[in-house]
C-alpha positions as CSV (number, residue, x, y, z in Angstrom):
1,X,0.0,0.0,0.0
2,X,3.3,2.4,0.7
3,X,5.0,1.4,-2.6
4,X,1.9,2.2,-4.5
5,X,0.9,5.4,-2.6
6,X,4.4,6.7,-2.9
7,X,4.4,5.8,-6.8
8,X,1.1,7.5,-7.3
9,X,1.9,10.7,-5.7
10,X,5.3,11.7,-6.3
11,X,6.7,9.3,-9.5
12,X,6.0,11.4,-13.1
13,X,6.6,10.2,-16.3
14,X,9.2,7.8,-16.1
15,X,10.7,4.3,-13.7
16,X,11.9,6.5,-10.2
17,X,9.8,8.8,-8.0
18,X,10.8,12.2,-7.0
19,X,11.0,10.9,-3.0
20,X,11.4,7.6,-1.8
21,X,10.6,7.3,2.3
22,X,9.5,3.6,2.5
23,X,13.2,2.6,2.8
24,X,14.2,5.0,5.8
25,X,11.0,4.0,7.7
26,X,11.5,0.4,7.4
27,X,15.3,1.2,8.5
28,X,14.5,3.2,11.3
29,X,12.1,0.2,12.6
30,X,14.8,-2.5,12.1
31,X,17.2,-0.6,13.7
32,X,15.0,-1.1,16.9
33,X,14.2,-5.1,16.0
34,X,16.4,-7.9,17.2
35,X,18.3,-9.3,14.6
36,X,16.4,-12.5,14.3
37,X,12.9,-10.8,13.2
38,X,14.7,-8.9,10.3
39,X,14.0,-11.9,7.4
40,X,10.6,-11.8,8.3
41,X,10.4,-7.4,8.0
42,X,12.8,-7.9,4.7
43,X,10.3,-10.6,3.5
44,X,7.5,-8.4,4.2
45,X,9.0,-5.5,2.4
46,X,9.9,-7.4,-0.7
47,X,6.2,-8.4,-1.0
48,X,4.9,-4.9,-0.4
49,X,7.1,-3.4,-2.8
50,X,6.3,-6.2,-5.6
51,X,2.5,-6.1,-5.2
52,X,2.5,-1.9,-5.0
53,X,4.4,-1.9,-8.0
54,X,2.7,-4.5,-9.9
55,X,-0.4,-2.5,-9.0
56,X,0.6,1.0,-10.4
57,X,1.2,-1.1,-13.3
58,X,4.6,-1.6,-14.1
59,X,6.5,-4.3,-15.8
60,X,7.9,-7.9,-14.6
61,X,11.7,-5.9,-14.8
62,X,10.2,-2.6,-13.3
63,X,8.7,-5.0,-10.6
64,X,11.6,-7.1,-9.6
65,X,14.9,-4.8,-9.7
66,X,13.7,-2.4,-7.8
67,X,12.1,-4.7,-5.0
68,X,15.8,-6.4,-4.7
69,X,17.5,-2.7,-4.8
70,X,15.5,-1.8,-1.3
71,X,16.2,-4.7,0.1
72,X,20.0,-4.4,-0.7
73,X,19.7,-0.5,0.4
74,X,17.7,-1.6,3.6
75,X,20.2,-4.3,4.7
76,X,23.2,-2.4,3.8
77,X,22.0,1.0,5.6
78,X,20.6,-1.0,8.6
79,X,23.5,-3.6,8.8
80,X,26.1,-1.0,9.3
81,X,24.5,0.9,11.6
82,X,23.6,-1.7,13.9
83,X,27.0,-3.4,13.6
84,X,28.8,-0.3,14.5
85,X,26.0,1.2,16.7
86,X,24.5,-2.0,18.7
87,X,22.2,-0.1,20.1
88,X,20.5,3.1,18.8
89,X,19.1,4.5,22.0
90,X,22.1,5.1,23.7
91,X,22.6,9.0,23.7
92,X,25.9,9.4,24.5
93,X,26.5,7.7,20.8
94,X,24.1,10.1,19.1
95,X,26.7,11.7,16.6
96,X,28.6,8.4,15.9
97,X,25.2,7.1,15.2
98,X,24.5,10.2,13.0
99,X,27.8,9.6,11.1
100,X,27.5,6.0,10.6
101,X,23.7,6.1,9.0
102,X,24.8,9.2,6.8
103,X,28.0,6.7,5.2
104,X,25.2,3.6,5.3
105,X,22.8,5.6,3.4
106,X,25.2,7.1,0.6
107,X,26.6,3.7,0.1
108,X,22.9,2.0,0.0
109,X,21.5,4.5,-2.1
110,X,24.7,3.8,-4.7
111,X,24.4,0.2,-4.6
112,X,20.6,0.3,-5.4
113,X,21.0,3.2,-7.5
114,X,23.1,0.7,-9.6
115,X,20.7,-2.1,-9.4
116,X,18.0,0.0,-10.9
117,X,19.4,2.1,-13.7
118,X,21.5,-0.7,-14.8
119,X,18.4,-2.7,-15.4
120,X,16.4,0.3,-17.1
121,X,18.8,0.4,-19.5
122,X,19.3,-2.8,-20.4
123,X,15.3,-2.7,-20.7
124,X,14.5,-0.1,-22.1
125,X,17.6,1.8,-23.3
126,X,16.7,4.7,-21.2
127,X,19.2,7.0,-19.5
128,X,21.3,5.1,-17.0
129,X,22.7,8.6,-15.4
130,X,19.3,10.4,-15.2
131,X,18.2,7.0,-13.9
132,X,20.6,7.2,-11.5
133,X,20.7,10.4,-10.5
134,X,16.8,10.8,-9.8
135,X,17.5,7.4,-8.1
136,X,20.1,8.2,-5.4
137,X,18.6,11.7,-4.8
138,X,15.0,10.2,-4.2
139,X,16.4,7.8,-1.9
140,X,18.9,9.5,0.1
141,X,16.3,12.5,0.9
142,X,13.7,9.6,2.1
143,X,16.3,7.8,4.6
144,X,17.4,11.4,5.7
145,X,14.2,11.9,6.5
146,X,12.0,9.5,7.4
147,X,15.0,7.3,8.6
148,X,15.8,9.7,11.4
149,X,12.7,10.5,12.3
150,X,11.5,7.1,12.8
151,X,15.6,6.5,14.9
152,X,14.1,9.9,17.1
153,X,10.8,8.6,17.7
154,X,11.5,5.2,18.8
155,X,15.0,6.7,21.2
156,X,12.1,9.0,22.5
157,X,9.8,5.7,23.1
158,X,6.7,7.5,21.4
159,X,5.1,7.5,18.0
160,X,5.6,10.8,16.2
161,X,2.1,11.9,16.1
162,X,0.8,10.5,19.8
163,X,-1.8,12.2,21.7
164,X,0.8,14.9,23.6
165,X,1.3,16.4,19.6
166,X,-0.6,20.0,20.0
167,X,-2.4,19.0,16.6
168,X,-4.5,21.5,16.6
169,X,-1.1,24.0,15.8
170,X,1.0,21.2,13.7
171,X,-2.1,21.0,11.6
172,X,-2.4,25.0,11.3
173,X,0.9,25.4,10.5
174,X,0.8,22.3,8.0
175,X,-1.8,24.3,6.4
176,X,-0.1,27.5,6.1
177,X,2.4,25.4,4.9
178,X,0.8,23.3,2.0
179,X,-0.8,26.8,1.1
180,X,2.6,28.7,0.6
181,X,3.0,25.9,-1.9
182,X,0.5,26.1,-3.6
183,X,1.3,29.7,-4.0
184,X,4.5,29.5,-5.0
185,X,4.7,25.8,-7.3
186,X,1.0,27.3,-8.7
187,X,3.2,30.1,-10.6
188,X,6.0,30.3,-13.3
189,X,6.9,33.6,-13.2
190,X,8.6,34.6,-10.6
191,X,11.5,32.7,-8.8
192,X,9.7,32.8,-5.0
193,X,11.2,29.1,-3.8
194,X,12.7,30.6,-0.8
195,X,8.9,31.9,0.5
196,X,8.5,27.8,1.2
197,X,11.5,27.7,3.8
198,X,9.5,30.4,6.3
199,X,6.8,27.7,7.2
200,X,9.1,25.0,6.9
201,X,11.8,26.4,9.1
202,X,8.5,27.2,11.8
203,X,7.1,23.8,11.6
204,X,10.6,22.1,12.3
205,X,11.1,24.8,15.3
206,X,8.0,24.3,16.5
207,X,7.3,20.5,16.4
208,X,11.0,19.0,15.6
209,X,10.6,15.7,13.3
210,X,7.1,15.8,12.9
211,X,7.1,19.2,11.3
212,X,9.9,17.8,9.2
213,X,8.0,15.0,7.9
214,X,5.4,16.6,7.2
215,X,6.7,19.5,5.2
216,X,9.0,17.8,3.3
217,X,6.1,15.4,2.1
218,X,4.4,18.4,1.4
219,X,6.8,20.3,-1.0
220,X,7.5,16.7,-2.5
221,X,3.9,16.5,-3.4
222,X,3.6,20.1,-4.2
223,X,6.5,20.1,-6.4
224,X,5.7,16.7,-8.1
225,X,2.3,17.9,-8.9
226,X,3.8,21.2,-10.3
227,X,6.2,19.2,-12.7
228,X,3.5,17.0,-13.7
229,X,1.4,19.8,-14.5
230,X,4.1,21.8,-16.1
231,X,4.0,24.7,-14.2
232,X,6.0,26.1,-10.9
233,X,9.6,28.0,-10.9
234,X,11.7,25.0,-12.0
235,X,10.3,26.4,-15.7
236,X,12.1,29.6,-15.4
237,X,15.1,27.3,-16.2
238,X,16.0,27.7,-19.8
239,X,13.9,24.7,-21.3
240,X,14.7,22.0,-19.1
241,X,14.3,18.5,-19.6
242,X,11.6,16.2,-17.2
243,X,14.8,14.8,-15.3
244,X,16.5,18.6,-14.9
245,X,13.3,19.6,-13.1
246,X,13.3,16.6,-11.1
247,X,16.9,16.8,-10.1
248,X,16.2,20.4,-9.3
249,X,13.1,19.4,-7.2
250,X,15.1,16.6,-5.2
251,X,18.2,19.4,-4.7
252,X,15.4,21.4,-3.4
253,X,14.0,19.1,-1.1
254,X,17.7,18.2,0.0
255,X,18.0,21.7,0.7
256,X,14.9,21.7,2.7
257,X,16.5,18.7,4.7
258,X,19.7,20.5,5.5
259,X,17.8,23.5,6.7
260,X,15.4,21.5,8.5
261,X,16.9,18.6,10.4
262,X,19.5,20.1,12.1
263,X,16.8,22.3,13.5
264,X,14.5,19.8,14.7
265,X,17.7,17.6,16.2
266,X,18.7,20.8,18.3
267,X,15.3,21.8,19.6
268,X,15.0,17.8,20.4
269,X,18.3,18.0,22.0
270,X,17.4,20.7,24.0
271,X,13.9,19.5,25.1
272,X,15.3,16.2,26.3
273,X,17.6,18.3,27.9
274,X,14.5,20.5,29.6
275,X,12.6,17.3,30.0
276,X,15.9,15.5,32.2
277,X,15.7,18.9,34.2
278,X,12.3,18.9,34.8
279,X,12.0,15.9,36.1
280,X,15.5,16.4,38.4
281,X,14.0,19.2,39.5
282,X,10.2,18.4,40.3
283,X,11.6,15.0,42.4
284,X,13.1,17.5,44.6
285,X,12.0,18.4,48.0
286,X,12.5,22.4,47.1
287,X,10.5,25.0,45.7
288,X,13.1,26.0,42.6
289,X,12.0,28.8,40.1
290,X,13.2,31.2,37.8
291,X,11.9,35.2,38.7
292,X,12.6,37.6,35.7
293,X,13.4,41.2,36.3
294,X,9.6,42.2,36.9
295,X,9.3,39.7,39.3
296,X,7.3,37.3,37.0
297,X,8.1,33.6,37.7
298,X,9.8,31.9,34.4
299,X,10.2,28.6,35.7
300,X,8.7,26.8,38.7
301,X,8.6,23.3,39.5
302,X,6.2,20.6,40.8
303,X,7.3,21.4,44.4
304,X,4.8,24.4,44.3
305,X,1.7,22.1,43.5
306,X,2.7,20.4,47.2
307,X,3.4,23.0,48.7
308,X,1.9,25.8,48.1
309,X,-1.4,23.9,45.8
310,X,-0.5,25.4,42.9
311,X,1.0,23.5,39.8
312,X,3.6,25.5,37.8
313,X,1.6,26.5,35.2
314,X,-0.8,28.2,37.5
315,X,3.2,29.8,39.1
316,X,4.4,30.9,35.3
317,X,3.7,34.0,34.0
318,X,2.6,35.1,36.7
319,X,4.3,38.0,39.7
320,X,5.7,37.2,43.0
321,X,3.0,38.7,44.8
322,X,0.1,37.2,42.9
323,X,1.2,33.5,43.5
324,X,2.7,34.2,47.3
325,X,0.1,36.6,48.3
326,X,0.6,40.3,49.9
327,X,1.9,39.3,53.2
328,X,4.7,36.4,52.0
329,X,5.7,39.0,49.4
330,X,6.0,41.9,51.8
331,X,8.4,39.4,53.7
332,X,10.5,38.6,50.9
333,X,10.3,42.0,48.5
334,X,13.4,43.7,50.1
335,X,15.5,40.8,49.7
336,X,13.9,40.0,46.0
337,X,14.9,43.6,44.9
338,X,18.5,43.2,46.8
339,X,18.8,39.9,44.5
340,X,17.4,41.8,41.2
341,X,20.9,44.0,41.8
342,X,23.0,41.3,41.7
343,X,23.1,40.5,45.5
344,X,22.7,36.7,46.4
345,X,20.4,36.8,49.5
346,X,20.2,33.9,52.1
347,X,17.2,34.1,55.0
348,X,14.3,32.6,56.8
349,X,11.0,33.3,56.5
350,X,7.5,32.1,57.7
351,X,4.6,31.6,55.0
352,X,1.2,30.8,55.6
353,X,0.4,27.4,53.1
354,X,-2.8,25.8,52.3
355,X,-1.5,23.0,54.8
356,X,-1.2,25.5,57.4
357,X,2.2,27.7,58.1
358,X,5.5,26.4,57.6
359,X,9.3,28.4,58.1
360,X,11.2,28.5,55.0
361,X,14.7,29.1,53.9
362,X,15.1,31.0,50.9
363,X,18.1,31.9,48.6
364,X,18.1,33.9,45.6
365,X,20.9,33.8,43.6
366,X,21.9,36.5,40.4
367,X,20.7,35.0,36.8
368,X,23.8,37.1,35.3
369,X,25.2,36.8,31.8
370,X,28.7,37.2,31.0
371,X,28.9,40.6,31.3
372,X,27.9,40.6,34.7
373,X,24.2,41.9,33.8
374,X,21.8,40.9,35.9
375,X,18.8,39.2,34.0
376,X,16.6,37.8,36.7
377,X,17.1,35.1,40.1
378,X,17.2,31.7,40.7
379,X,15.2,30.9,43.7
380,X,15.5,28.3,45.9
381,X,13.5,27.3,48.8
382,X,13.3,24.6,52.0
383,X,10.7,24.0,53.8
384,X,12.5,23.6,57.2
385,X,9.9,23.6,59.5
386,X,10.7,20.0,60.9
387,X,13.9,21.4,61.1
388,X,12.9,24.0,63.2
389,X,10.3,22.5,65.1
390,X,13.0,20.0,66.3
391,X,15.7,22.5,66.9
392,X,12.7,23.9,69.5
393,X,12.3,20.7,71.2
394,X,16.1,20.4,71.7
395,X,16.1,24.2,72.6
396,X,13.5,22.9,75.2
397,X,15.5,19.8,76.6
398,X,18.6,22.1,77.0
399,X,16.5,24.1,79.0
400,X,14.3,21.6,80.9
401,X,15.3,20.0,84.2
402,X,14.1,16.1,82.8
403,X,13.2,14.8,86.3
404,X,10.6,18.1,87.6
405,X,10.2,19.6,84.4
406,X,11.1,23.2,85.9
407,X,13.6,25.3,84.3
408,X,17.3,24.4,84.7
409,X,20.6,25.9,85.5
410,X,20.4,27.4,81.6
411,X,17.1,28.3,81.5
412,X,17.6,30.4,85.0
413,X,20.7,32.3,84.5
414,X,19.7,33.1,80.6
415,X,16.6,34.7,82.4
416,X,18.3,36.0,85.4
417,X,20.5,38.2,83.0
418,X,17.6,39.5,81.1
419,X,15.9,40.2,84.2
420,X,19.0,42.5,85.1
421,X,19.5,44.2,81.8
422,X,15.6,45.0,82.4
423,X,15.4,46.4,85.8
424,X,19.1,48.3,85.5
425,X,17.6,50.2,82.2
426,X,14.1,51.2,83.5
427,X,15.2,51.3,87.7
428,X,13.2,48.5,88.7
429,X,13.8,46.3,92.2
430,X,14.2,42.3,91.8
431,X,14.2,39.9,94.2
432,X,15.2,35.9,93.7
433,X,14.7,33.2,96.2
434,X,16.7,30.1,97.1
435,X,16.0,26.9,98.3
436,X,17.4,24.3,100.2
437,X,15.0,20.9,100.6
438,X,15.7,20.8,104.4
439,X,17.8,17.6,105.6
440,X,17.3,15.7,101.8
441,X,20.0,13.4,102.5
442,X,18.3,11.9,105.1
443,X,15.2,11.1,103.1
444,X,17.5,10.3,100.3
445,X,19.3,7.5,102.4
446,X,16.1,6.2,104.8
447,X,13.6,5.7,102.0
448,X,16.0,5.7,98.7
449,X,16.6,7.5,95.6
450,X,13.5,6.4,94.1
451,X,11.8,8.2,96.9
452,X,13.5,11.0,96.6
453,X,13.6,11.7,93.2
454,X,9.6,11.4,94.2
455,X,9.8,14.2,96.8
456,X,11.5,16.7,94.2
457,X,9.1,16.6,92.1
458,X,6.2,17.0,94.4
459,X,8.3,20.1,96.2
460,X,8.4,21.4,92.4
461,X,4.6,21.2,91.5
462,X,4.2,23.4,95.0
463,X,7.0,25.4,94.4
464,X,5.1,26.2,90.8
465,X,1.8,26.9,92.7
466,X,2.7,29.5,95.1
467,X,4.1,31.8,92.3
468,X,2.6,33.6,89.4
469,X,3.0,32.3,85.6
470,X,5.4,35.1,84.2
471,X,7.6,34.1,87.4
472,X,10.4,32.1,87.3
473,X,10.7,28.4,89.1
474,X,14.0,26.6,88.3
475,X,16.0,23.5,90.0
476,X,19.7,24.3,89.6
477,X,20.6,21.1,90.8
478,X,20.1,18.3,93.4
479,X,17.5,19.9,96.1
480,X,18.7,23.2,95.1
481,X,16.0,25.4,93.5
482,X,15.4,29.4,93.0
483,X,12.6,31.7,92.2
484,X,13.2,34.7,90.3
485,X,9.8,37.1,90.6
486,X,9.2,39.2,87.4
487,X,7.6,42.0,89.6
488,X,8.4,41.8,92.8
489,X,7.5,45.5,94.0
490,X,9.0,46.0,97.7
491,X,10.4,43.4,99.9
492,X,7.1,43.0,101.3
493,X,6.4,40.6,98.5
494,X,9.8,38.4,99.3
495,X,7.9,37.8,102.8
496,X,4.3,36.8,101.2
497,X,6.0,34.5,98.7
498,X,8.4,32.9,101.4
499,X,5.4,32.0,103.8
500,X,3.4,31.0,101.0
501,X,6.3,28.3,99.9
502,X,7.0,27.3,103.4
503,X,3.2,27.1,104.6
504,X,2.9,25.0,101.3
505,X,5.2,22.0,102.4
506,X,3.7,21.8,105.6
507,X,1.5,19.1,104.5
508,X,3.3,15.8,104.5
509,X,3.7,14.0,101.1
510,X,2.7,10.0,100.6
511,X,4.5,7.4,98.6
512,X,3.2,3.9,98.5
513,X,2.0,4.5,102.1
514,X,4.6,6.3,103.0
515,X,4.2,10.1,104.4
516,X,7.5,12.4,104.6
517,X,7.5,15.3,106.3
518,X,9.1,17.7,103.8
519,X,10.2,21.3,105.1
520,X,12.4,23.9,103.2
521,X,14.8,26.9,104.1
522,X,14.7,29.8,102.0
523,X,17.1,33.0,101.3
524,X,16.3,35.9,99.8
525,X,18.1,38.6,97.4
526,X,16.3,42.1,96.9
527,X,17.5,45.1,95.4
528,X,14.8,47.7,95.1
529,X,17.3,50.7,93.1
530,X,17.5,48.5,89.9
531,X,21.4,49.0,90.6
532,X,22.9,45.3,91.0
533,X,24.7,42.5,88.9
534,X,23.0,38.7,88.3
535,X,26.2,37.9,90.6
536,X,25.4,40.0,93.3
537,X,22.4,39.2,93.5
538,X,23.3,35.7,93.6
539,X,25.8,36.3,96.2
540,X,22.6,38.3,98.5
541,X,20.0,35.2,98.0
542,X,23.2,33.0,98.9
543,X,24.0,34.7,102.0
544,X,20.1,34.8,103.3
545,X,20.2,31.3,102.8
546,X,22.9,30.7,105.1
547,X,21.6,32.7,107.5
548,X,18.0,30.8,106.9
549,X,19.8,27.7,107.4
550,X,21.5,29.2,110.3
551,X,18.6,30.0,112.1
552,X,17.4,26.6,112.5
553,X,16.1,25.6,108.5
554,X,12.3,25.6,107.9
555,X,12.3,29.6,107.8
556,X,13.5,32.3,105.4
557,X,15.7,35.2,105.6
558,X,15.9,38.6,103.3
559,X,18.7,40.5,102.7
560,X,18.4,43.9,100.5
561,X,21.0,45.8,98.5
């Protein structure tokens, strides 16, 4: 059905057609095939290429040479290339593939080329080098072309016209194409070939090999139907012969081919090359994106769709504050502008998400040529909110006493200091307590550790409920614990909170049956000018808790600055 549709459409008046694809299709198959399913394809291809030809009517010679020559140009172009390039798909061996084929095809196309005229003219006495000629031309154009298109399309795993093919463009396009053809092959006066490139060199931009095929079978029919008809520019040539204008119609398409295919394999190049990027950069764990000098985003990838619930076509095209909103971008629009002159920028940030708010680490680095201009940023961003949540928790242990849950020694003199700097700027007094568990040992060694590991706890829960929130309760260490008070007004207050503490351990405590009498001494710092150092206040609390101690324990002492 190929043979006799390719005969019908593009062979004129004599034995060879203007374009032969059937041999670079079947190539670019078998190139893909395992060796042992090759007889079979041949086989097949011998057939199809006797019945089409016996259908458009040609003789038993016509019939048989030229079914042999493919099958000679078919093995010897497919035969090479697989012995030299085992295995097509591999992309590192792209150009030794692409040199390979080229050699394969000019010596196929010979060798058949031969076949055939050599067997017109014993026939029919007709021209062996026009014979030739249109010959090798016809066939070397159809394995440039369909040939590598088919190679592409299988290394890409996908047919060339699946369901992702915008067809609703190729097909525009097509048109505009098959009309500038008609335009310019419909007239003989003027020498407008060029005008057919514009299209061509569009549709092999814009959709790589299939635009390729498809325009070169275009301007093959075009131009065959021209010739047959006797009209188009190749009859501005000073009475040519039917072979010149073919020759010149098969230099034309050859010309379309060198135009075209290098375009399409670069734009394929480069959109595998986008595709391998994409798909790096959507399996990462980041937002990534491009931002163009009016804060539009270029490129975003699929990390936006979980993150944020938008998918980067909803990101592209679009400005920093209409995807992030007006509050994330007021957060980052200072450091975006800072980036935008050439300044790489580093810092955290909280956004509010569709999954609820999360703390992010951005950097924006310079896009710059090689100038040094400044043409947009590359933006990357964590989500380090697990990050941060457990930095908090190990902010929290550092500062937790494990066994009452109180502050520790970290937690106390990180606020004591504060607490200074405070009351030394504005004047205020402070106050801190001490506290000794009275006579802890003993409990310690009569009812064991367990016990009184028990007992500290239970002293800090009271401890905690005879003080306000914004107070401070703290076990520095063994039955050692103090109380810094946020506010504590006049030393009247030290007295209140000191009965309050030792009233509150007047009620034994009970473990497994057990009741422990559980008393406390207590020494008190105060300082009402605001004029005083953590360390002398220290030293004050120390000193009253001596003296506490001294007085017989279960009791508190102040002493003021």
């Amino acid at each position: 059905m190929a043979t006799w549709l390719v005969l019908a459409l593009t062979r004129i008046d004599g034995y060879v057609p203007a374009l032969w694809p059937v041999n670079g299709l079947l190539v670019g198959v078998m190139l893909f095939r395992p060796a042992r399913q090759w007889p079979w394809i041949l086989l097949a291809a011998f057939l199809g290429n006797v019945l089409g030809r016996w259908a458009a009517g040609d003789s038993a010679v016509l019939v048989t040479a030229p079914s042999l020559a493919n099958i000679v140009e078919i093995l010897v172009v497919a035969g090479l290339t697989r012995q030299r390039v085992p295995n097509p798909a591999d992309l590192s061996r792209l150009r030794e593939l692409a040199g390979t084929a080229a050699l394969a095809t000019l010596l196929g196309s010979l060798l058949s080329a031969l076949i055939v005229s050599t067997s017109v003219w014993f026939m029919h006495r007709d021209s062996f080098q026009m014979t030739w000629l249109t010959w090798f031309g016809a066939h070397v154009l159809g394995m440039a072309v369909f040939g590598t298109s088919m190679v592409i399309a299988n290394i890409q795993r996908r047919r060339l016209f699946d369901d992702s093919v915008r067809r609703s463009a190729l097909a525009a396009e097509t048109l505009l194409l098959v009309g500038t053809c008609v335009l310019v092959f419909g007239q003989d006066r003027y020498p407008v070939l060029f005008l057919v490139f514009l299209p061509l060199l569009s549709i092999a931009y814009r959709h790589q090999f299939r635009g390729v095929l498809l325009g070169i079978v275009a301007i093959a029919v075009a131009g065959t139907t021209a010739l047959m008809l006797e009209t188009g520019p190749f009859q501005l040539v000073n009475q040519p012969s039917l072979e010149e204008r073919i020759l010149l119609l098969q230099t034309f398409l050859g010309a379309g081919c060198l135009i075209t295919i290098p375009v399409a394999l670069a734009v394929t190049e480069r959109t595998r090359g986008a595709r391998a990027l994409r798909a790096v950069t959507d399996n990462m764990p980041a937002l990534i994106a491009h931002i163009d000098p009016r804060e539009r985003y270029t490129f975003a990838n699929a990390h936006y769709d979980r993150l944020l619930g938008k998918e980067p076509g909803q990101v592209v095209g679009h400005t920093v504050r209409e995807v992030r909103g007006d509050a994330a971008y007021q957060s980052v629009a200072p450091r975006l502008s800072a980036a935008l002159s050439g300044e790489e920028q580093d810092f955290e940030h909280e956004d509010d998400t569709p999954s609820g708010p999360h703390h992010l680490q951005t950097r924006l680095i310079p896009d710059r040529d090689a100038k040094g201009k400044t043409h947009g940023v590359y933006a990357l961003t964590f989500d380090i909110s697990l990050l941060k949540q457990a930095q908090a928790e190990l902010e929290h242990v550092a500062r937790v006493d494990s066994l009452t849950g109180l502050g520790n020694r970290r937690l106390f003199d990180e606020r004591l200091e504060q607490t200074i700097l405070r009351v030394r700027r504005r004047r205020l007094p402070s106050m801190l307590l001490l506290l000794d568990l009275d006579r802890f040992k003993a409990i310690n060694d009569q009812h064991g550790h367990a016990t009184g590991d028990a007992v500290l706890k239970q002293f800090a829960v009271r401890l905690r409920d005879c003080v306000y929130e914004v107070d401070t309760v703290a076990r520095l260490g063994g039955d050692e614990f103090a109380i810094l008070l946020d506010d504590p007004g006049t030393g009247a207050t030290g007295d209140v909170v000191a009965r309050k503490v030792i009233a509150g351990m007047h009620r034994p405590m009970e473990f497994d049956g057990t009741r422990i009498e559980v008393a406390t001494s207590i020494g008190i710092g105060f300082c009402a000018s605001g004029r005083i150092t953590a360390q002398a206040l220290m030293d004050l609390a120390d000193r009253a808790l001596y003296a506490a101690k001294a007085a017989g324990r279960n009791t508190y002492r102040i002493l003021r600055e």
